[in-house]
Backbone as CSV, one residue per row, in Angstrom:
resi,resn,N_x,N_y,N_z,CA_x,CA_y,CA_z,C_x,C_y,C_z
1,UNK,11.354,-0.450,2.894,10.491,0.711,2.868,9.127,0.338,3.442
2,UNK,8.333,0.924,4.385,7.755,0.577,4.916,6.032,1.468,4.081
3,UNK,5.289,0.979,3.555,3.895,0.948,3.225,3.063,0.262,3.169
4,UNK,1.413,0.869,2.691,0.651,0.198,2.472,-0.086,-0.843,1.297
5,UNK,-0.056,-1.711,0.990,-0.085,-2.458,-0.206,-1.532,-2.661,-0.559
6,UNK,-2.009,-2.640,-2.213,-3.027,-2.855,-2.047,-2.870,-4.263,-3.263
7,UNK,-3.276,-5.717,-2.737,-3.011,-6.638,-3.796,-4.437,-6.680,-4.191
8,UNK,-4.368,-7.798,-5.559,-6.015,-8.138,-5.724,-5.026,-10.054,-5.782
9,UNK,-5.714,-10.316,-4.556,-5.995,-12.079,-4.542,-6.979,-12.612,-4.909
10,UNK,-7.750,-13.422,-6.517,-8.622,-14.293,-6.666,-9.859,-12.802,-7.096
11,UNK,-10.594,-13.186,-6.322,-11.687,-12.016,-6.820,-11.601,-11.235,-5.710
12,UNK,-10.675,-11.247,-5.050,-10.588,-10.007,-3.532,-9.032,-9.033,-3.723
13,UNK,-9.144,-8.092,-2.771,-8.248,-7.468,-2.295,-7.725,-6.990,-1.460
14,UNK,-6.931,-7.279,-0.998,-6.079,-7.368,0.107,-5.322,-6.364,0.502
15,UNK,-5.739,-5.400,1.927,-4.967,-4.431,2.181,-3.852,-5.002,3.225
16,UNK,-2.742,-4.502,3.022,-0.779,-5.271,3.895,-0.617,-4.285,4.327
17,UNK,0.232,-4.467,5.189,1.188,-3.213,5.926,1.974,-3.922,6.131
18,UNK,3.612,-3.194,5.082,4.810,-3.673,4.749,5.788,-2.821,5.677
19,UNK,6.506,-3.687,6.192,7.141,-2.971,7.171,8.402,-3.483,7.345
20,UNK,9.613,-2.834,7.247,10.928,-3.542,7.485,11.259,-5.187,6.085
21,UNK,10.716,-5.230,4.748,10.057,-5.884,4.260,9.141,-7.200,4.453
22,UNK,8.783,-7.011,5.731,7.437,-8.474,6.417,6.227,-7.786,5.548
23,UNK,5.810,-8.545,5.646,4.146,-8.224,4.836,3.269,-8.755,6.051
24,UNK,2.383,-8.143,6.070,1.206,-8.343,7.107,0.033,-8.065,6.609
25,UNK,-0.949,-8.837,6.263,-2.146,-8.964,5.851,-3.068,-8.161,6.667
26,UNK,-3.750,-7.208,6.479,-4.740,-6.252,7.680,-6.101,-6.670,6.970
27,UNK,-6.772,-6.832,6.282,-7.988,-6.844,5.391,-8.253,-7.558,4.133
28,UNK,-9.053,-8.084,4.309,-9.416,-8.189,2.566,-10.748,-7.782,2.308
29,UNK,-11.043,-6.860,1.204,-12.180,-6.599,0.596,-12.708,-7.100,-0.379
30,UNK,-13.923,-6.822,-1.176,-14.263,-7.590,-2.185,-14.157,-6.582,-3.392
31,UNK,-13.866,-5.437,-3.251,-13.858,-4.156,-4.346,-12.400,-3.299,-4.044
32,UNK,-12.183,-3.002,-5.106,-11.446,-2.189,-4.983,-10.828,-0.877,-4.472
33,UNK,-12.219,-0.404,-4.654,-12.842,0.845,-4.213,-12.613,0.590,-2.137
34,UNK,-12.952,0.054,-1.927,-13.072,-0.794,-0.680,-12.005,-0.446,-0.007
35,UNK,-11.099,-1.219,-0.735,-9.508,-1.892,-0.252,-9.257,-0.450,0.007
36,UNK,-9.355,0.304,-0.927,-8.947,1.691,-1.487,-9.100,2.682,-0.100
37,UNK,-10.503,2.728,0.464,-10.716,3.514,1.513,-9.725,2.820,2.235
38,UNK,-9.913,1.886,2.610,-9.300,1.155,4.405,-7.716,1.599,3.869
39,UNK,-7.196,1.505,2.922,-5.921,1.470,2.813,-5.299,2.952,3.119
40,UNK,-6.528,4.056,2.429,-5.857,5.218,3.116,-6.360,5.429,4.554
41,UNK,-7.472,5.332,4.947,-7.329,5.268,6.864,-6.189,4.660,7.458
42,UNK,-5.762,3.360,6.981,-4.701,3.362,7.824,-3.409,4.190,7.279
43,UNK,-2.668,4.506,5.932,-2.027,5.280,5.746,-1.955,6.402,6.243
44,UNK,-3.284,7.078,6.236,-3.196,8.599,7.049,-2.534,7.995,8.487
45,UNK,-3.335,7.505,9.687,-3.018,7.148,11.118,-1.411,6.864,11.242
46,UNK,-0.969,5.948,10.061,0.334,5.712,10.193,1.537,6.564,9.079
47,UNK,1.202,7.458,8.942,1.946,8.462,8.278,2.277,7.584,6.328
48,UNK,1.672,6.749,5.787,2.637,5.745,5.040,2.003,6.040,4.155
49,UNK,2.418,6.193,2.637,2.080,6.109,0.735,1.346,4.988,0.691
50,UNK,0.276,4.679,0.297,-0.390,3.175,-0.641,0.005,3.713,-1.722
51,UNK,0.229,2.022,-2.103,0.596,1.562,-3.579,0.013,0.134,-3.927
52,UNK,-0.636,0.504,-5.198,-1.414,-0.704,-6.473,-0.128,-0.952,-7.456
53,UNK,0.096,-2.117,-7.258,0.469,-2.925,-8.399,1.930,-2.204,-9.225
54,UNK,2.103,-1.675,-7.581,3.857,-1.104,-7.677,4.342,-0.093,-7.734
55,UNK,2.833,1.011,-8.327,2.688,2.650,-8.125,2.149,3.403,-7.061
56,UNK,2.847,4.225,-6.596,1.868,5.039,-5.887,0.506,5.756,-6.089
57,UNK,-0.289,5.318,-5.508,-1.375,5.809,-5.744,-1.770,7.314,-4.634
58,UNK,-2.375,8.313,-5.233,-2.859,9.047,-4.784,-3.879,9.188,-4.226
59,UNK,-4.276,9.902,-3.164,-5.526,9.915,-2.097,-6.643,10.557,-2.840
60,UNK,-7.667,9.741,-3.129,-9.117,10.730,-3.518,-9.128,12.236,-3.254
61,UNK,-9.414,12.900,-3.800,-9.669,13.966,-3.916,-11.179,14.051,-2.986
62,UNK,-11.210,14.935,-1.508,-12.550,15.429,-0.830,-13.329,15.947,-1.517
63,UNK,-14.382,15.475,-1.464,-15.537,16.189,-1.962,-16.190,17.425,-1.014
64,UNK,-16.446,18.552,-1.653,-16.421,19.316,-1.052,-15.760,20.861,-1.161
């Protein structure tokens, strides 16, 4: 299944793009919040669900 992963390595977090099951490291941030944006920019561009720690996570709600 091909998505976006969001790990926490050490005191960082690490946005993947899982694909065919390869893992590919794209980022690491230092917040969560962080990981969080970049992970849905690339999800939107590439059509794909992020998921924390095995759940799907849902896209922020726009302000506005």
């Amino acid at each position: 299944m091909n998505q976006i992963r969001i790990e926490a390595k050490g005191n960082q977090f690490v946005v993947q793009f899982v694909e065919n099951g390869k893992v590919q490291d794209m980022d690491s941030r230092n917040t969560y919040k962080d990981a969080e944006d970049f992970a849905f920019y690339l999800a939107e561009r590439l059509k794909l669900d992020v998921f924390y720690q095995g759940q799907k996570v849902n896209p922020p709600r726009s302000k506005g």
